[in-house]
C-alpha positions in Angstrom: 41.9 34.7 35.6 42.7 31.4 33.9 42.8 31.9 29.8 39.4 29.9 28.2 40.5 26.7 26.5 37.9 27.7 24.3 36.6 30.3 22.1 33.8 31.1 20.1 33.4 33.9 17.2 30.7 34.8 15.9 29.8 36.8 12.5 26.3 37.7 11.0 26.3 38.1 7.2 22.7 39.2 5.4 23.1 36.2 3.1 21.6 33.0 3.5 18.2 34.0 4.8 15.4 36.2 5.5 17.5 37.8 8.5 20.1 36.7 7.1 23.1 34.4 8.4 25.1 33.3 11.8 28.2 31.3 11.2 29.8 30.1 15.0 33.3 28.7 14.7 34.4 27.1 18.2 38.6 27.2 18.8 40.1 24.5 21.2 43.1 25.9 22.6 43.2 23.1 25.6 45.5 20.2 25.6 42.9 17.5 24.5 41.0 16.7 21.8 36.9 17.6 22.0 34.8 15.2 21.1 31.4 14.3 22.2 30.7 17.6 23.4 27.5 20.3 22.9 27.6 23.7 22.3 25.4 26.0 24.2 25.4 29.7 23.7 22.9 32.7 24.4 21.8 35.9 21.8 19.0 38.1 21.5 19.3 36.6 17.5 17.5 33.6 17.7 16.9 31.1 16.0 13.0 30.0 14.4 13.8 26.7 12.7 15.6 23.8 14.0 16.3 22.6 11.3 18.1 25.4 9.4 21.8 25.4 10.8 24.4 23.5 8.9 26.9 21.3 9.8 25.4 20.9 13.6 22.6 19.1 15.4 19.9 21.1 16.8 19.4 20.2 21.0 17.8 22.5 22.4 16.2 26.5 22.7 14.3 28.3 25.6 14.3 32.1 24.6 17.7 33.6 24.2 19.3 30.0 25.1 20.4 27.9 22.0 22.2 24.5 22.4 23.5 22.3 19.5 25.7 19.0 19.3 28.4 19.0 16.4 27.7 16.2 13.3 28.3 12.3 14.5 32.4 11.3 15.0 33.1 14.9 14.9 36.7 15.4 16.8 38.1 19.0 17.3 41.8 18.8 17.9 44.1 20.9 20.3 44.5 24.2 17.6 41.7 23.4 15.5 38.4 24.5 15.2 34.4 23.3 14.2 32.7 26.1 12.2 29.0 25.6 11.4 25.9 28.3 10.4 22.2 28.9 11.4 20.0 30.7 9.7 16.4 31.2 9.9 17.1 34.3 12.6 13.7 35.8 14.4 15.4 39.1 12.9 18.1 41.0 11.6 21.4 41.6 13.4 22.1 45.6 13.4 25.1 45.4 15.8 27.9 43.8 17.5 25.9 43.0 20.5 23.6 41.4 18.4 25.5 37.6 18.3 26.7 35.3 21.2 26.8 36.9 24.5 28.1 34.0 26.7 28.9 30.6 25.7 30.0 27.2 26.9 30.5 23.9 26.1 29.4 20.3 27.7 32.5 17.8 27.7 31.7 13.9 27.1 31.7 13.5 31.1 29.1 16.1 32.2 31.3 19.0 33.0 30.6 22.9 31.7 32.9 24.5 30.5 32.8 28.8 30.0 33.9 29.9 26.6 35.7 33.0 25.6 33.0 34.5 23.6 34.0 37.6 21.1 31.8 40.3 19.3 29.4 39.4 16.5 31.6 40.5 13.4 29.9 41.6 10.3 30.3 40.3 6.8 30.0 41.4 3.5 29.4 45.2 4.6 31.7 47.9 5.9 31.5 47.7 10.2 31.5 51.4 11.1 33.0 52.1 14.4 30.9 54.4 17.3 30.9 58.1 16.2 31.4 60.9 19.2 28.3 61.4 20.6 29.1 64.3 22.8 30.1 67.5 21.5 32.2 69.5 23.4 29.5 72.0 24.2 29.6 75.9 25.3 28.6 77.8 28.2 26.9 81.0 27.7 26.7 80.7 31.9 29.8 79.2 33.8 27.9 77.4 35.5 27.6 73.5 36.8 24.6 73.0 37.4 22.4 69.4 36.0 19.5 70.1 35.5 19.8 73.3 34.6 17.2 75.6 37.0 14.1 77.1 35.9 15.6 80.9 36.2 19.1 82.1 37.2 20.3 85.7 37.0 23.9 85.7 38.8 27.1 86.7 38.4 29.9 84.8 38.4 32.6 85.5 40.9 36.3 85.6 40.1 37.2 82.6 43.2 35.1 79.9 45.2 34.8 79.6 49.0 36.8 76.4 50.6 33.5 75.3 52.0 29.8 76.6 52.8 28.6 76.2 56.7 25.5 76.9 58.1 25.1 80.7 59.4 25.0 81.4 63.1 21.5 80.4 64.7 20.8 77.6 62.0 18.5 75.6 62.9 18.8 71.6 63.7 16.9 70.3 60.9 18.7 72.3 58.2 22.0 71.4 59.9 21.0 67.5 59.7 19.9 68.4 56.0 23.9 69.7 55.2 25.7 66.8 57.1 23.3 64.6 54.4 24.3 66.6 51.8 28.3 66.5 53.0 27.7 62.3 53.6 26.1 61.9 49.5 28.8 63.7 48.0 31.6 62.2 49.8 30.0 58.6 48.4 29.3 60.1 45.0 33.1 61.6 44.8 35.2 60.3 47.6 38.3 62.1 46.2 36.8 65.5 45.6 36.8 68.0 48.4 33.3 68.3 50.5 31.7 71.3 49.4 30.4 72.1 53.1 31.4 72.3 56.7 29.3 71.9 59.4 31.7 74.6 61.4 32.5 77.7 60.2 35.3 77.3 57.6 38.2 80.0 57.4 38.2 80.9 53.3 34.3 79.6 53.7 30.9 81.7 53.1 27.8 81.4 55.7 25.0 79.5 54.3 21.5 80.9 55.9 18.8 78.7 56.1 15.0 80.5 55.3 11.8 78.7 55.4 9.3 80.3 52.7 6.2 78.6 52.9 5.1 80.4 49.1 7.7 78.4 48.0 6.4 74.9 46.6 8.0 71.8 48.0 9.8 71.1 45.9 11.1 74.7 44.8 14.2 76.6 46.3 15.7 79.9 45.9 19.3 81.0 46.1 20.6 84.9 47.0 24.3 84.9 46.5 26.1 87.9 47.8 29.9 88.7 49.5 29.1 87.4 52.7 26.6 85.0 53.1 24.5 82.5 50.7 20.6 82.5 51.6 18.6 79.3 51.1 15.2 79.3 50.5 12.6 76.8 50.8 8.7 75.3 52.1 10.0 71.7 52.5 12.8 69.3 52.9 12.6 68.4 49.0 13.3 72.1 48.2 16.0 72.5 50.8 17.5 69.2 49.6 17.4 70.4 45.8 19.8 73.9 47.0 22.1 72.1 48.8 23.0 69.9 45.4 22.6 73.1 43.2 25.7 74.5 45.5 27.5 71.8 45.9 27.7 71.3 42.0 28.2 74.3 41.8 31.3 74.6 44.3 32.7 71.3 43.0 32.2 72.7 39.5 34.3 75.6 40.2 36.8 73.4 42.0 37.5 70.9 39.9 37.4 73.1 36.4 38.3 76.7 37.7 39.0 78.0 34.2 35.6 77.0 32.2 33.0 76.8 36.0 32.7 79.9 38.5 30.8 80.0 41.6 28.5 83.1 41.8 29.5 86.0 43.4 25.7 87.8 44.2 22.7 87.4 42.0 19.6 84.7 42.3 18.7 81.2 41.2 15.0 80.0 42.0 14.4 77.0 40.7 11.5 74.2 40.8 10.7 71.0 38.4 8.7 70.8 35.3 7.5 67.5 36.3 5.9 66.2 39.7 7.0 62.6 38.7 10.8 62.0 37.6 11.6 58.3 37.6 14.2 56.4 36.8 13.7 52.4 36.7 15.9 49.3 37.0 15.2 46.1 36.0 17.3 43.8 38.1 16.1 40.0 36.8 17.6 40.1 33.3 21.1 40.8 35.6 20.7 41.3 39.0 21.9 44.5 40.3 24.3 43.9 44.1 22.7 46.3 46.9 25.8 47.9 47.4 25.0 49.2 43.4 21.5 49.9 43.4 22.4 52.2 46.6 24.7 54.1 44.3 22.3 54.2 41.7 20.3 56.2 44.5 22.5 58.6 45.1 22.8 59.5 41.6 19.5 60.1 41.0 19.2 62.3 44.4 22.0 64.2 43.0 20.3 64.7 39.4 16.8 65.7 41.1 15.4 62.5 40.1 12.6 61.6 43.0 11.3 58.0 42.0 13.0 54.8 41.8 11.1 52.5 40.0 12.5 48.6 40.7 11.2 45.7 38.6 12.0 43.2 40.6 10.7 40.3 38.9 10.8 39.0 35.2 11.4 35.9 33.0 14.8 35.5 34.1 14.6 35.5 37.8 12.1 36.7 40.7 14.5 38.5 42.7 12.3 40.1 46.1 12.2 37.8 49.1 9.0 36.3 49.5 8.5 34.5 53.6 5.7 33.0 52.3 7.5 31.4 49.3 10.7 30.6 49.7 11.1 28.8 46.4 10.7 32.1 44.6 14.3 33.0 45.9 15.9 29.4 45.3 14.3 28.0 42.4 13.0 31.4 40.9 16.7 33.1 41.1 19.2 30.3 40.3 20.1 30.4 36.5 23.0 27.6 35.0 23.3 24.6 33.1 21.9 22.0 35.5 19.7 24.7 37.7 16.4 24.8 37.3 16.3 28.0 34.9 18.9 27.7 31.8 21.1 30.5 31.8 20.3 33.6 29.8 21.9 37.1 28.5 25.1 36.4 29.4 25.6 33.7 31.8 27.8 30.7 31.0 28.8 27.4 33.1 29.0 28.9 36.6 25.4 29.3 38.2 24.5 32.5 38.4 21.8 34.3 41.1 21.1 36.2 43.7 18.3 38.6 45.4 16.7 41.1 47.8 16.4 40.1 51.3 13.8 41.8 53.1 15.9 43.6 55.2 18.1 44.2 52.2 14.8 46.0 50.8 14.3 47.6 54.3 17.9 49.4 53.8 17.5 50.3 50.6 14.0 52.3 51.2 15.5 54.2 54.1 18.0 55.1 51.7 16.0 56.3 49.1 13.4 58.0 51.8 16.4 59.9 53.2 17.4 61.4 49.2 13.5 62.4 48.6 13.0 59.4 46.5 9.9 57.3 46.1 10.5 53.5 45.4 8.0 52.3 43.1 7.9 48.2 43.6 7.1 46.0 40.2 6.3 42.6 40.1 5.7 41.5 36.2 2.0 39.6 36.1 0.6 38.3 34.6 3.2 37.8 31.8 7.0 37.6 32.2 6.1 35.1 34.7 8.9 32.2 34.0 10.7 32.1 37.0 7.4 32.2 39.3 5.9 29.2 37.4 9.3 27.3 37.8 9.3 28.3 41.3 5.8 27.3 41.5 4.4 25.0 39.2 1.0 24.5 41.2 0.3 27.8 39.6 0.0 25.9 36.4 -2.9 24.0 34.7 -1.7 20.6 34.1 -4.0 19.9 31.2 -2.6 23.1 29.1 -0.5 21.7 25.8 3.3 22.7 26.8 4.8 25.2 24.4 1.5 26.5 23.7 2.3 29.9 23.2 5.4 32.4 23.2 6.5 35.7 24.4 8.1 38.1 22.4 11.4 36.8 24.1 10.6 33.2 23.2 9.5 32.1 26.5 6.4 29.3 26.3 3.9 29.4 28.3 5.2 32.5 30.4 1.6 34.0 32.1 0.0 33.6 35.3 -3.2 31.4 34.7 -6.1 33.9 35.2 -8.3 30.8 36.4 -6.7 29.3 38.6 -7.8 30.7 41.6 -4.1 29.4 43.9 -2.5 32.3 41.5 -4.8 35.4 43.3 -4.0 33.1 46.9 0.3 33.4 45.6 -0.4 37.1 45.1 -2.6 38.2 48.0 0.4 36.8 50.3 2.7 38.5 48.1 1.0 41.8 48.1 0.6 41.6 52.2 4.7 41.3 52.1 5.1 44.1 49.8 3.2 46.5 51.7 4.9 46.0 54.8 8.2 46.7 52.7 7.2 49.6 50.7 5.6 52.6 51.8 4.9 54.2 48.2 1.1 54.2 47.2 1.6 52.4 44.0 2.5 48.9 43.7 3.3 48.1 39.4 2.6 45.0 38.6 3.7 45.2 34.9 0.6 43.9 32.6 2.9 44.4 29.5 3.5 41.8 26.8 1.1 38.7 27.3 1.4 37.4 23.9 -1.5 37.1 22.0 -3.0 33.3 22.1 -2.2 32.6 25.9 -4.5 30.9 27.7 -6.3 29.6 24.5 -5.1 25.8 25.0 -6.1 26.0 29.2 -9.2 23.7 29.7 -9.4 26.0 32.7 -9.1 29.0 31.0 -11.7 28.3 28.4 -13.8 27.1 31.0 -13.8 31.0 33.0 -14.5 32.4 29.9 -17.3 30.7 29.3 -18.6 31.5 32.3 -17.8 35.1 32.1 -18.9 35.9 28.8 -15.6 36.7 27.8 -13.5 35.7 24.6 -10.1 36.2 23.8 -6.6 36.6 26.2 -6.8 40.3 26.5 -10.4 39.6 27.9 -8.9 37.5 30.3 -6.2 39.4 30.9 -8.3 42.6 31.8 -10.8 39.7 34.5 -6.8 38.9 36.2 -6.0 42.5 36.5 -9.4 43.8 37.8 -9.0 41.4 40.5 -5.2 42.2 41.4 -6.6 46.0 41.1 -9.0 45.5 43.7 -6.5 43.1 46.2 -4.2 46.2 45.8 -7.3 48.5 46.8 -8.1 46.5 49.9 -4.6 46.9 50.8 -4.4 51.0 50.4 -2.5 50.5 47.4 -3.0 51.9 43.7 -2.2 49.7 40.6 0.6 51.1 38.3 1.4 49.4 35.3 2.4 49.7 31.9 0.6 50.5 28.7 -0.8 47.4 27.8 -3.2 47.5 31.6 -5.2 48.9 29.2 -6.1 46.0 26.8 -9.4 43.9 26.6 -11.1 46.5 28.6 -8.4 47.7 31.0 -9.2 48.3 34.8 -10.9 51.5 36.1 -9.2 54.4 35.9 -9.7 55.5 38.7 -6.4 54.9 41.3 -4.9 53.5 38.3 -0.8 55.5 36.9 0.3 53.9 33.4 3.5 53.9 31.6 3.6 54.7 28.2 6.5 52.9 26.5 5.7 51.4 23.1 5.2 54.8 21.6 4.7 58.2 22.3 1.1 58.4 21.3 0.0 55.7 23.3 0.3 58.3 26.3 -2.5 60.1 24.8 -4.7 57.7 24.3 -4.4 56.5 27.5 -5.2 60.1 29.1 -8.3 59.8 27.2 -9.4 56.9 28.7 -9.0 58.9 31.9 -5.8 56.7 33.5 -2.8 59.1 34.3 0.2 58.7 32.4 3.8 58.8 32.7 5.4 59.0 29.4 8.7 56.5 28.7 9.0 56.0 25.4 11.5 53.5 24.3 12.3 55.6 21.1 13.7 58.1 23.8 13.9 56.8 27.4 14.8 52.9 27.3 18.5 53.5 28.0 19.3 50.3 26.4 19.0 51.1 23.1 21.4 51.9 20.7 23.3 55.2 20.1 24.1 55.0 17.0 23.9 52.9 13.7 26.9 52.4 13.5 27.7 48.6 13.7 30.6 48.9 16.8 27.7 50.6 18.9 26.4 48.3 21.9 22.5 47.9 23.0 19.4 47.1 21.5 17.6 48.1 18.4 13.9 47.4 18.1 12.5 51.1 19.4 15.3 52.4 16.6 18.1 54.4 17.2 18.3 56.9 20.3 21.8 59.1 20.7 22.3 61.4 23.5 20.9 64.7 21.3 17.5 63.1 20.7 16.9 61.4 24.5 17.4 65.8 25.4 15.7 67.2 22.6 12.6 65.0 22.9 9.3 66.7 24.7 7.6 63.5 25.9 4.4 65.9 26.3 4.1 66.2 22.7 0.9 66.9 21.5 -1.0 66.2 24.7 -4.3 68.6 24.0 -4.3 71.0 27.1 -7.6 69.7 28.5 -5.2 66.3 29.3 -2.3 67.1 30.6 -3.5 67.5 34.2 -3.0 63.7 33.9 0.5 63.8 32.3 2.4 63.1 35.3 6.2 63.1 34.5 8.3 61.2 32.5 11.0 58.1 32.9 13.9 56.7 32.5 14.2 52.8 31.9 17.2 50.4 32.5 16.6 47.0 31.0 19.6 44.7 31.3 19.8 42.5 29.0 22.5 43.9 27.0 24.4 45.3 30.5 27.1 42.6 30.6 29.3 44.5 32.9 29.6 47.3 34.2 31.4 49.6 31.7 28.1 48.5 29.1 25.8 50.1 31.7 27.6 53.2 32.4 28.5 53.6 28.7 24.5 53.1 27.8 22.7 54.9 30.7 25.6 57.6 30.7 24.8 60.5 29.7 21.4 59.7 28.3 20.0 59.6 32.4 20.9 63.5 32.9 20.1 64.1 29.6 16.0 63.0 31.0 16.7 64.2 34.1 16.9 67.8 32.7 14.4 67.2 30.5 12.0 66.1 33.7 13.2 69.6 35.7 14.4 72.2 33.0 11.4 74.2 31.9 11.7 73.4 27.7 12.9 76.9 26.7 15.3 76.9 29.0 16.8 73.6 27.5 20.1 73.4 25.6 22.1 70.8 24.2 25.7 72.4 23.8 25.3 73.5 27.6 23.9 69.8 28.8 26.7 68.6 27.0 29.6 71.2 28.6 28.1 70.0 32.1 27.5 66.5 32.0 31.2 64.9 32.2 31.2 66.4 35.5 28.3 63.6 36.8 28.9 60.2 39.1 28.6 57.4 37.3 27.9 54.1 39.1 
């Protein structure tokens, strides 16, 4: 890589305004002077006023992107800099992924430019580096197993076997199920040596396969003893579940003989706490390549996790192929200076896109389908709809005042038009794609952050709710989604969708799954109104939140700070009275990307907050424990 003839640093001091201060200096390290040029940069610190930032001219904003022009005659020579401030911030900076995530600059000719862009700096207060979040932990078992299982009474044994292969008469099925278990964790740990054989292995132990139908599906039971390992089980999810218990535990023992033993004779029957266990991935903020989000897979698979929730469509970019509507995958993806959708969280000059083909989708199903996983499908309506109305500004109503309203991210004028009827034509065809992709019963279609005021300024809009007696855009927003709830109905589908379904009068019920996210007793209320819930709070679950105050520590701050100790100790039941929990269905993991810049940001952030909820979705509570999570949990994939 070529070094950036330019750089930009960034620092955030609480002077100079309500949220205080940004000052941006811009270094030109190239051979030529820079003159005539614009600035554009992106941050999830944006700016409200135009006109407060010093010693630059305001261009241009759309959300997170912010472009400015230096003053007139303005000439920055090879070694020199241009420093200027803004202020007016939408909020405070708390860390040092709170400034400048990508940057670049506009010559006199046209051309883009990527700048170097360094982490937000702090002024005029001490910046505390990340503390250790992971204790070392203890073991009163030496065991490796994550989750931890609902009971275990064994005894540890003072070697391992080289392998585990299935017992003499086996059957075909179960034989299948161990060559699936050999092929995940040879992807998960191509170096480590597969914990089974489909032969018998000299130095090995016979693994006996036992169909139990007392057993629920998703339960298994394990009887260790010198010669032979029985496996218990009612369904392939339960058989599936002992093979990874053993083959943690083998590689546990193998790869840290003196603090993990394999057992010697004793029992482990185990079963989840939840029925639903999800992990989701948003994949518009960044996309996420196939190749990754099959990865992803098998690491849920191998910490129990059975639902993949994929929102596939946001703001930023609508990423699921679409026959019907080709421009969703041009237009709606292509992010860059002169594209049709500016760049965002990180993206500079180069164009950034990409997406699902269909047979990409297709692959990526199987995949999950083989592991026990359900994917859950999410396409964000009628808000978070950017990309789609870019894509397809038909969907628009001409008459509507641009800039109108604004998300909560700064988008304008960012929601499907409940009345115009071309939008419920768009999503029938979209629906009658999705279906043939995704065989899960649910199909979420978001329903989260319309901002208050949309619609209002839409002849059209005012219009329908004159004639439906309706005021307000939660109103309208509740007419939209009763209609996509019955299209989905039609189609043997149920709605899922997050919290705010619920607003203006919600949908029915009935058929209806909703995510609680903004805060924990939102889940209760919703139970009451009879939907079932999932719990996801983001002051526990949203992996992309912070870890610790300190100013060093990547992510995002609004749902507070969440280190690894509170994401396990949290009970996302809570107070659910008991006459409600029948509709508790399971908690969930979220992924949003905004601040996952690379690679090491999302393993950093997701890791080991993921098996921290996946134990907390299996591990019956009193059978939780931190300084044991924490002795285990270096031993997990990461992507």
């Amino acid at each position: 890589m070529q070094p950036s003839s330019y750089h930009l640093e960034n620092t955030w001091s609480p002077e100079g305004g309500k949220h205080g201060r940004l000052t941006l200096t811009l270094f030109n390290f190239s051979d030529a002077p820079l003159e005539n040029f614009r600035l554009a940069y992106t941050t999830l610190t944006r700016l409200v006023d135009p006109q407060a930032c010093d010693n630059a001219v305001f261009v241009r904003r759309n959300a997170n992107f912010h472009e400015f022009a230096p003053p007139a005659g303005l000439s920055i020579a090879p070694g020199g800099s241009w420093t200027f401030t803004v202020s007016a911030l939408h909020r405070i900076a708390r860390h040092c992924t709170d400034g400048a995530k990508s940057a670049y600059v506009t010559l006199e000719d046209g051309t883009h430019v990527t700048v170097f862009t360094s982490d937000l700096l702090l002024a005029d207060r001490v910046s505390e580096p990340p503390p250790v979040l992971l204790p070392g932990g203890r073991l009163e078992l030496p065991y490796a197993i994550q989750p931890w299982p609902a009971e275990i009474d064994a005894k540890p044994g003072e070697d391992f076997p080289v392998a585990l292969y299935p017992a003499e008469g086996s059957d075909a099925a179960s034989i299948k199920a161990l060559a699936a278990a050999q092929a995940l964790f040879r992807r998960l740990f191509p170096s480590n040596h597969i914990p089974f054989s489909l032969i018998a292995a000299p130095q090995g132990r016979a693994l006996r396969f036992v169909e139990r139908p007392a057993l629920a599906r998703e339960a298994y039971e394990l009887s260790f003893s010198g010669d032979e390992i029985v496996l218990a089980f009612s369904a392939e999810a339960g058989r599936l579940y002992g093979l990874t218990t053993l083959a943690q535990l083998l590689d546990g023992a193998r790869r840290e003989p003196g603090k993990f033993r394999f057992p010697v004779s004793g029992v482990i029957a185990d079963r989840p706490r939840y029925g639903w266990r999800g992990c989701h991935l948003d994949v518009s903020r960044q996309f996420t390549p196939k190749d990754d989000v099959l990865r992803l897979l098998d690491i849920l698979a191998w910490l129990k996790l059975n639902i993949f929730h994929w929102h596939l469509t946001d703001d930023e970019a609508w990423r699921l192929e679409i026959r019907a509507y080709s421009q969703l995958t041009t237009t709606g993806v292509l992010r860059g200076p002169d594209e049709p959708l500016l760049p965002q969280l990180g993206n500079a000059a180069e164009p950034v896109g990409g997406f699902y083909s269909q047979d990409d989708v297709r692959e990526i199903v199987a995949h999950a389908m083989a592991l026990g996983i359900e994917v859950i499908p999410e396409i964000d309506v009628p808000g978070h709809s950017t990309a789609t109305l870019v894509a397809l500004p038909d969907l628009t109503d001409g008459q509507e005042a641009p800039d109108s309203y604004h998300s909560v991210q700064g988008f304008p004028n960012n929601a499907l038009n409940p009345a115009i009827e071309l939008t419920y034509e768009f999503l029938a065809k979209v629906f009658d794609e999705m279906v043939e992709l995704f065989p899960s019963e649910y199909i979420h279609i978001g329903g989260d952050e319309v901002a208050n005021g949309s619609w209002l300024a839409s002849p059209l809009a005012r219009k329908l709710m004159e004639q439906e007696g309706i005021s307000g855009t939660f109103a309208l927003q509740s007419y939209f989604l009763k209609r996509i709830k019955a299209m989905l109905t039609a189609r043997g589908r149920k709605l899922a969708g997050w919290n705010e379904v619920a607003h203006g009068g919600g949908v029915d019920p009935e058929g209806t799954l909703l995510m609680a996210w903004e805060k924990p007793e939102v889940g209760i209320d919703l139970a009451r109104e009879g939907y079932e819930v999932v719990m996801t709070p983001g002051q526990a679950y949203y992996l992309d939140m912070v870890q610790a105050d300190a100013w060093q520590e990547p992510g995002a701050s609004w749902a507070g700070t969440v280190p690894p100790a509170h994401t396990y100790a949290y009970e996302a039941e809570g107070d659910f009275p008991d006459e409600l929990k029948h509709l508790m269905k399971g908690v969930q993991a979220c992924i949003w990307q905004e601040n996952f810049i690379s690679r090491d940001y999302f393993n950093r952030l997701v890791f080991p907050r993921l098996p921290a909820i996946a134990e907390a979705a299996w591990t019956p509570k009193a059978q939780k424990d931190w300084l044991r999570f924490a002795a285990i949990v270096p031993l997990n994939p990461k992507l």
